[in-house]
PATIRO-278585 format. One record per atom (N, C-alpha, C, O): residue in three letters; atom name; z, y, x; residue number from 0. Coordinates in pm, whole numbers, plus 50000, padded with zeros to 5 digits. Last residue first. Layout:
! PATIRO-278585
ALA, CA, Z, Y, X, NUM
...
! end
This chain:
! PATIRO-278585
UNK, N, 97193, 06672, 42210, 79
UNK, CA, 97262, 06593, 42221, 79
UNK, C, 97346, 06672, 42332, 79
UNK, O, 97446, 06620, 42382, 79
UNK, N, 96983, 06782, 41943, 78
UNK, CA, 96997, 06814, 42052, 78
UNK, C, 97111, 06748, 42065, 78
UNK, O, 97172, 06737, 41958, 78
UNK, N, 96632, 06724, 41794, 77
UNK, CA, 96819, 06684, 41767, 77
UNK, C, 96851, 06694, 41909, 77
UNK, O, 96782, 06638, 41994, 77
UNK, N, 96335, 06838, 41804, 76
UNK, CA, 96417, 06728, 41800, 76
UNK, C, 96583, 06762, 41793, 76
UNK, O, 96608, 06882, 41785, 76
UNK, N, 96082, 07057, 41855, 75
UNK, CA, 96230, 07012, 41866, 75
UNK, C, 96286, 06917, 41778, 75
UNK, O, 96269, 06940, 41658, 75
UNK, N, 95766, 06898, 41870, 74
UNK, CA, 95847, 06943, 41752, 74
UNK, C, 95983, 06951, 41808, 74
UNK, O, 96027, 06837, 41819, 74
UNK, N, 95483, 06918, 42012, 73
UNK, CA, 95632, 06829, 42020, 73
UNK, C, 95648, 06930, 41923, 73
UNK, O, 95571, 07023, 41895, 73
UNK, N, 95281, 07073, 42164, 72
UNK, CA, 95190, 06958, 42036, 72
UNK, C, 95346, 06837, 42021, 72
UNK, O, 95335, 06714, 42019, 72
UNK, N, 95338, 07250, 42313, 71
UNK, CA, 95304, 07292, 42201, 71
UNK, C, 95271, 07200, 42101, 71
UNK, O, 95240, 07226, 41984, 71
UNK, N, 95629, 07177, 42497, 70
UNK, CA, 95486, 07178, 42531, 70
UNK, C, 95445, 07164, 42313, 70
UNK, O, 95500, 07100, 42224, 70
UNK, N, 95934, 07382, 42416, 69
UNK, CA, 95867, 07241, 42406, 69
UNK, C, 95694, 07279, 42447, 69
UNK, O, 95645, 07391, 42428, 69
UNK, N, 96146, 07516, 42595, 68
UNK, CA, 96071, 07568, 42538, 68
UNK, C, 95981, 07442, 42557, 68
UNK, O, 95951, 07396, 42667, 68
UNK, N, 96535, 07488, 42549, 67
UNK, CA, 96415, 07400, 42568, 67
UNK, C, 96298, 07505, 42530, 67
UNK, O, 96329, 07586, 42443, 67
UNK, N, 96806, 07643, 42646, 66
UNK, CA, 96704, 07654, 42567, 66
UNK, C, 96595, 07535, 42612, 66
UNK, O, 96593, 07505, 42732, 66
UNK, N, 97181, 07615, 42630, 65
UNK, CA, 97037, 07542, 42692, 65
UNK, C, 96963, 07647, 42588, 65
UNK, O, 97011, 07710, 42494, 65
UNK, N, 97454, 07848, 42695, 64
UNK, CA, 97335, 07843, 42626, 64
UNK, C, 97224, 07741, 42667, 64
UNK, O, 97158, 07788, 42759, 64
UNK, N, 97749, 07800, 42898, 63
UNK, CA, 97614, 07813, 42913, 63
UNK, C, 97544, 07790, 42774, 63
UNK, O, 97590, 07687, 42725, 63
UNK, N, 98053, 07946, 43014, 62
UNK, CA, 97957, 07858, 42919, 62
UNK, C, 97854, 07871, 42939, 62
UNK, O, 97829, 07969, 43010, 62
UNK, N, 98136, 07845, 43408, 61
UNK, CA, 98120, 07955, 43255, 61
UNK, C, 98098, 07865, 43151, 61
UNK, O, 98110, 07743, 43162, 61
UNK, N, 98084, 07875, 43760, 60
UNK, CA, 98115, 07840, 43642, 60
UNK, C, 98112, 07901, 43534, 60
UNK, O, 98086, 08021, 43540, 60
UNK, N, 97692, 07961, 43825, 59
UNK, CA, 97808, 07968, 43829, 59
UNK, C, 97903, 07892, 43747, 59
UNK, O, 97849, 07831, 43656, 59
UNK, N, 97486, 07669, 43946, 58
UNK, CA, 97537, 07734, 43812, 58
UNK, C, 97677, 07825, 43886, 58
UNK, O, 97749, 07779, 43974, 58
UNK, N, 97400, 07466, 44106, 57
UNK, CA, 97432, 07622, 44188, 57
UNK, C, 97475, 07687, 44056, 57
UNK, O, 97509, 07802, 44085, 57
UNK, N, 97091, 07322, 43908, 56
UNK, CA, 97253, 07334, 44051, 56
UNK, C, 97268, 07471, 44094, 56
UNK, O, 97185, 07560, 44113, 56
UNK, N, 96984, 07167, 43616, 55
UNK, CA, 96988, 07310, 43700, 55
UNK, C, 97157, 07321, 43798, 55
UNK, O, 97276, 07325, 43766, 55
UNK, N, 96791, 06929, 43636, 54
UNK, CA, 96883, 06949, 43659, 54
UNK, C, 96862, 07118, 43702, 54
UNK, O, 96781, 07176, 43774, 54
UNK, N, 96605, 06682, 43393, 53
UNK, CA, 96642, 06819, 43512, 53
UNK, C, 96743, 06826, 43547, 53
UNK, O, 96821, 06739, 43508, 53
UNK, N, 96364, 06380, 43309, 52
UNK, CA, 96516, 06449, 43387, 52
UNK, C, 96495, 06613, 43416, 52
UNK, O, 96389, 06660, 43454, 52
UNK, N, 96105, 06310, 43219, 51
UNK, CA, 96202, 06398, 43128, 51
UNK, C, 96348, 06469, 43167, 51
UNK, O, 96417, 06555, 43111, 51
UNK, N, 95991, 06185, 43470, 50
UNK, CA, 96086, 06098, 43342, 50
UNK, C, 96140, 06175, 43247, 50
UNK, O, 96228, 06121, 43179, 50
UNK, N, 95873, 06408, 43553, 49
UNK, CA, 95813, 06339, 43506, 49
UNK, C, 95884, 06244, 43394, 49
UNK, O, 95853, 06230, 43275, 49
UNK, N, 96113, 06724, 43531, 48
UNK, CA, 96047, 06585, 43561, 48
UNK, C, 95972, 06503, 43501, 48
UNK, O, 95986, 06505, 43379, 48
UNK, N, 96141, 07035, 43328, 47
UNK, CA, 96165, 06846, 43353, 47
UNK, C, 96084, 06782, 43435, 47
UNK, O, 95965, 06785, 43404, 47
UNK, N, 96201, 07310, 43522, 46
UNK, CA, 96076, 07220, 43491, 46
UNK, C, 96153, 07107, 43473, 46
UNK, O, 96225, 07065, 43564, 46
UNK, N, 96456, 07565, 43472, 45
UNK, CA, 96349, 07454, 43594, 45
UNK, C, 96282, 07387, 43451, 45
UNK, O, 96303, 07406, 43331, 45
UNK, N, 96622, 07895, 43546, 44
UNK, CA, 96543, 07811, 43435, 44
UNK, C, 96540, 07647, 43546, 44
UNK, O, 96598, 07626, 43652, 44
UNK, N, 96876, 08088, 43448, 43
UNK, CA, 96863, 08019, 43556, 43
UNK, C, 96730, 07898, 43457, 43
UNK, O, 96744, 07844, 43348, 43
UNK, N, 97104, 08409, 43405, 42
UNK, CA, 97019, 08268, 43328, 42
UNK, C, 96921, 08201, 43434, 42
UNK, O, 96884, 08283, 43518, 42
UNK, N, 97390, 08577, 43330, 41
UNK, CA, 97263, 08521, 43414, 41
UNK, C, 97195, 08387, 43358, 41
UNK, O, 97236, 08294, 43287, 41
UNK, N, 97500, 08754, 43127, 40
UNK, CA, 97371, 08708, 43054, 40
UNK, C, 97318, 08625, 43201, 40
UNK, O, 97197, 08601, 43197, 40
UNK, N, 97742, 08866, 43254, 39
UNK, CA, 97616, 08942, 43212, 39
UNK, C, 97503, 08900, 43133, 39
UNK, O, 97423, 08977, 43080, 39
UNK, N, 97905, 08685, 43215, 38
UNK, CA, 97879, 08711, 43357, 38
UNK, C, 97778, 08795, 43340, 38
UNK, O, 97707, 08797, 43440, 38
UNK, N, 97871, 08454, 42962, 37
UNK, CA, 97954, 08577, 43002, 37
UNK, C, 97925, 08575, 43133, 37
UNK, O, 97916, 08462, 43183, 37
UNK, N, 97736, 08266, 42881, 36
UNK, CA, 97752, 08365, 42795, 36
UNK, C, 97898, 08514, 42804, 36
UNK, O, 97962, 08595, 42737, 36
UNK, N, 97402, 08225, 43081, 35
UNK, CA, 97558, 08195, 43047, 35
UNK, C, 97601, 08319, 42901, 35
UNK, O, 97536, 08408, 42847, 35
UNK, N, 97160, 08013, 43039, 34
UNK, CA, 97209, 08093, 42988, 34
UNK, C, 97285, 08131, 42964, 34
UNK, O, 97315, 08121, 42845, 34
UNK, N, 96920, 07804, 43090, 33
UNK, CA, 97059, 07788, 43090, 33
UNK, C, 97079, 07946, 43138, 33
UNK, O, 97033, 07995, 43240, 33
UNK, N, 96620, 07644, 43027, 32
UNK, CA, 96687, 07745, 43058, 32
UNK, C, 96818, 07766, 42997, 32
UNK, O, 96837, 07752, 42877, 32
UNK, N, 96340, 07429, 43089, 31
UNK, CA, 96497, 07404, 43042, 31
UNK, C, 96574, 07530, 43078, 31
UNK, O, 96603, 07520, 43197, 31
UNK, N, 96021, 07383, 42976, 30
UNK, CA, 96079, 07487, 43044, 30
UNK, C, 96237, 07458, 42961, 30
UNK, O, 96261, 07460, 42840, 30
UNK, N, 95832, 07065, 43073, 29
UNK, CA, 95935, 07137, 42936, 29
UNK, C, 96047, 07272, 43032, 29
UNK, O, 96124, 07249, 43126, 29
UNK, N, 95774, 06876, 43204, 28
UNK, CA, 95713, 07003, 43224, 28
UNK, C, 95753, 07103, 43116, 28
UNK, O, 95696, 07209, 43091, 28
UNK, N, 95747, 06558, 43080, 27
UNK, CA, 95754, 06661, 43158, 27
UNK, C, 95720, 06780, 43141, 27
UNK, O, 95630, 06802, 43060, 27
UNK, N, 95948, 06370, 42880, 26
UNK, CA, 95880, 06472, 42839, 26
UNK, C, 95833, 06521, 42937, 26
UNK, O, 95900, 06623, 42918, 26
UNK, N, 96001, 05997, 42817, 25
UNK, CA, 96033, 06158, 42910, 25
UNK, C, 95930, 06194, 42857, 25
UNK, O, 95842, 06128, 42803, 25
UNK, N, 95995, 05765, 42608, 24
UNK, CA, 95928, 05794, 42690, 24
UNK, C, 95987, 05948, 42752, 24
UNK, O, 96022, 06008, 42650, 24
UNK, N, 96212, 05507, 42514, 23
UNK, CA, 96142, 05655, 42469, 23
UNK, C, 96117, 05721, 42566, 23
UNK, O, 96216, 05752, 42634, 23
UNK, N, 96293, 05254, 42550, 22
UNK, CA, 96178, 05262, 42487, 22
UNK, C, 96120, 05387, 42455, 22
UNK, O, 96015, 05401, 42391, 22
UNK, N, 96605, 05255, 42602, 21
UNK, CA, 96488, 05217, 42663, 21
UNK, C, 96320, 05265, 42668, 21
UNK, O, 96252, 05300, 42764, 21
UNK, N, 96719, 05602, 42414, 20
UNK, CA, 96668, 05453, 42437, 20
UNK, C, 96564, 05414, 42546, 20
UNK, O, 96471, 05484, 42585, 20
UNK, N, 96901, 05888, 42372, 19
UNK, CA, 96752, 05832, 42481, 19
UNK, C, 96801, 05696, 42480, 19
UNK, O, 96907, 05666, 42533, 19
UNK, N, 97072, 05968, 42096, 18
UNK, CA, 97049, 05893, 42237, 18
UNK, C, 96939, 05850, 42265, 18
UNK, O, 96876, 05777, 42189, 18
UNK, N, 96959, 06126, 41876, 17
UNK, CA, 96999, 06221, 41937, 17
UNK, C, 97011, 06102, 42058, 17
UNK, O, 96942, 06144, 42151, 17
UNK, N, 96785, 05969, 41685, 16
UNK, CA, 96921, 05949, 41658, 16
UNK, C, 97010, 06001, 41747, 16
UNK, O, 97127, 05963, 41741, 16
UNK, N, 96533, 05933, 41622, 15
UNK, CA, 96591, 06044, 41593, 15
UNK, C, 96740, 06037, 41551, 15
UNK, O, 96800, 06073, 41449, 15
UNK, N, 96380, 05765, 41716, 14
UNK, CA, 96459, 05699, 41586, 14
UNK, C, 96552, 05799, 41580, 14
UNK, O, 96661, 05767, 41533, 14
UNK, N, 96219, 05853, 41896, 13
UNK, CA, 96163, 05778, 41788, 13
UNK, C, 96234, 05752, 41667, 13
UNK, O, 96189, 05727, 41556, 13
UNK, N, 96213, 06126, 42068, 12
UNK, CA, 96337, 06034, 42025, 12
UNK, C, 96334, 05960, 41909, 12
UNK, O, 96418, 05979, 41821, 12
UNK, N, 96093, 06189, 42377, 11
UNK, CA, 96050, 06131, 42249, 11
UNK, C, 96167, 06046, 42184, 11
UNK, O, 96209, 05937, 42223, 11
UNK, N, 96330, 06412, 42580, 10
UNK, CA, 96251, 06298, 42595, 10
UNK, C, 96168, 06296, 42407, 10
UNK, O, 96188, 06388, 42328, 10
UNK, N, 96475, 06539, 42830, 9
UNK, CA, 96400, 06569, 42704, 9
UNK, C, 96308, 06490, 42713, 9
UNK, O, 96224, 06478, 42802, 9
UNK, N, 96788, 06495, 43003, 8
UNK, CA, 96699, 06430, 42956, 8
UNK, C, 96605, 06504, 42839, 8
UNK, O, 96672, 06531, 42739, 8
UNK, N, 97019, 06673, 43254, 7
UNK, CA, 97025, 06577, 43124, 7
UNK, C, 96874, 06550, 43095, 7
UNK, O, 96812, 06596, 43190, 7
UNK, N, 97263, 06902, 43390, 6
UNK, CA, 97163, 06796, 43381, 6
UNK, C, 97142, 06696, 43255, 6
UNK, O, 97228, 06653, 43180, 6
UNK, N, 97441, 07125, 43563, 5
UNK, CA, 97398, 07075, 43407, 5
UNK, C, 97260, 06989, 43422, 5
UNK, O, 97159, 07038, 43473, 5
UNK, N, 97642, 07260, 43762, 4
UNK, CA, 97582, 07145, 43742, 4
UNK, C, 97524, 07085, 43616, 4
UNK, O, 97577, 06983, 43575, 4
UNK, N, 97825, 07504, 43946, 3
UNK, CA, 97833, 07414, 43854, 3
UNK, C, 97704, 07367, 43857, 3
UNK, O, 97633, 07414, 43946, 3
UNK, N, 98031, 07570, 44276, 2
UNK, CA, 97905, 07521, 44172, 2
UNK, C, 97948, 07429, 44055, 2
UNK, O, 98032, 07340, 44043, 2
UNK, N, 98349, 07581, 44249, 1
UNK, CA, 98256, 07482, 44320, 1
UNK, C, 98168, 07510, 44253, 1
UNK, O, 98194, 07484, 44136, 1
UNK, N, 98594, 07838, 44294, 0
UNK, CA, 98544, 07728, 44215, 0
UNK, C, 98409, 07682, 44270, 0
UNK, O, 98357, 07763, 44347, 0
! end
């Protein structure tokens, strides 16, 4: 099986309606950790981007767990 691939956005979600709009700014520097739930527990972290993008590559296949760990002055938000 081919690498896996999880990517996606932490951003300001003004109208707290779980989709990134035009108008809502990225988060950077938000610790994104992926966490399988079988293969032992491997877990694999990265940094958002300036626009709020990551991506973690090379995943084995599986399920995965996200964790966000938010910069201290954000509130988790609605996860999509």
């Amino acid at each position: 099986m081919p690498p896996a691939l999880i990517s996606g956005f932490v951003y300001v979600d003004l109208d707290k309606d779980g989709i990134k709009d035009s108008n809502e700014t990225g988060i950077a520097n938000v610790i994104i950790t992926a966490t399988t739930l079988n293969s032992g527990g491997y877990s694999q972290s990265t940094l958002s981007n300036a626009d709020g993008s990551y991506s973690l590559l090379g995943l084995n296949p599986g399920t995965y767990t996200l964790t966000e760990t938010q910069p201290g002055f954000y509130i988790d938000g609605r996860d999509t």
